[in-house]
C-alpha positions in Angstrom: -31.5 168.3 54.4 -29.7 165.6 56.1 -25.6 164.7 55.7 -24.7 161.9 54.4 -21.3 161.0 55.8 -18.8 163.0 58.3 -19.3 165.8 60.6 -18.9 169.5 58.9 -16.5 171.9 60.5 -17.4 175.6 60.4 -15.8 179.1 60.5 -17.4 181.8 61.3 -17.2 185.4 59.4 -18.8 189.2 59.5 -20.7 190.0 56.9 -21.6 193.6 55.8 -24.3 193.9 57.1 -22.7 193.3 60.8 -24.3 190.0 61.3 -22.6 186.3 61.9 -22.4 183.7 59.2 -21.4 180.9 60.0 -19.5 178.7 56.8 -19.9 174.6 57.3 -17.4 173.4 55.0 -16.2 169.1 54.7 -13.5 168.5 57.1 -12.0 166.3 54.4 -12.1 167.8 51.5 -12.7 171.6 52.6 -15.7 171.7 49.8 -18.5 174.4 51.3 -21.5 173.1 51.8 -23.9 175.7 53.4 -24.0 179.2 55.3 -26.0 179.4 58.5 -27.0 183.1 58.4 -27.7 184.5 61.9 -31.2 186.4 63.3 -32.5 185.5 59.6 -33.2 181.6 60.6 -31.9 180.8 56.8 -28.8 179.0 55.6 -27.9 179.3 52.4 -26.8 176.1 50.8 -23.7 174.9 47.9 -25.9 173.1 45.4 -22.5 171.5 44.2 -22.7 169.7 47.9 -26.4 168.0 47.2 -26.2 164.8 45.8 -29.1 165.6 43.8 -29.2 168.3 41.9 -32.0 168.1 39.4 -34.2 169.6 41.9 -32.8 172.8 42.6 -34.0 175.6 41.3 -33.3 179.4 42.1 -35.6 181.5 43.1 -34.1 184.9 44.0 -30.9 186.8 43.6 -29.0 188.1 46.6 -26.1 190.7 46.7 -25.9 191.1 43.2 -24.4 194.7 42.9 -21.1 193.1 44.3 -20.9 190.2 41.4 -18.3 190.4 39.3 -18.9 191.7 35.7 -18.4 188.2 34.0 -21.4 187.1 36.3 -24.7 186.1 34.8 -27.3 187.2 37.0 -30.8 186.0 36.3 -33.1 189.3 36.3 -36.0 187.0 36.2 -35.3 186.3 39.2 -36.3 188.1 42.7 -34.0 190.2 43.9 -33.2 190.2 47.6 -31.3 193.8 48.6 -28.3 193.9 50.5 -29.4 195.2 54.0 
């Protein structure tokens, strides 16, 4: 993955599980573009931010017993617990 244009800004915030994620978000326009999740190594990314989005495709679920009830959750797909 490699930006574009501008330098992201970032917040950070405590997640359940007691870890840090940190939110990178355009300094512009405040649109989210990914998560950096901490001791996992991951970042979790805003497909709405890649400029091309024909590629992505999901391959597991994550926290979905705290998706609201309108929310169509692929069961197909893996399903990574909440820890």
């Amino acid at each position: 993955m490699s930006l574009i244009q501008g330098e992201p800004k970032s917040f950070d915030v405590v997640a359940d599980s007691g870890r840090i994620n940190s939110r990178r978000f355009c300094a512009d326009c405040g649109s989210r573009l990914w998560a950096e999740i901490e001791e996992l190594g991951v970042a979790s990314v805003n497909a709405l931010a890649l400029e091309d989005r024909t590629h992505f495709q999901p391959v597991a679920n994550h926290c979905t017993d705290s998706a609201p009830s309108w929310c169509r959750v692929d069961e197909s797909l893996q399903h990574i617990p909440k820890t």
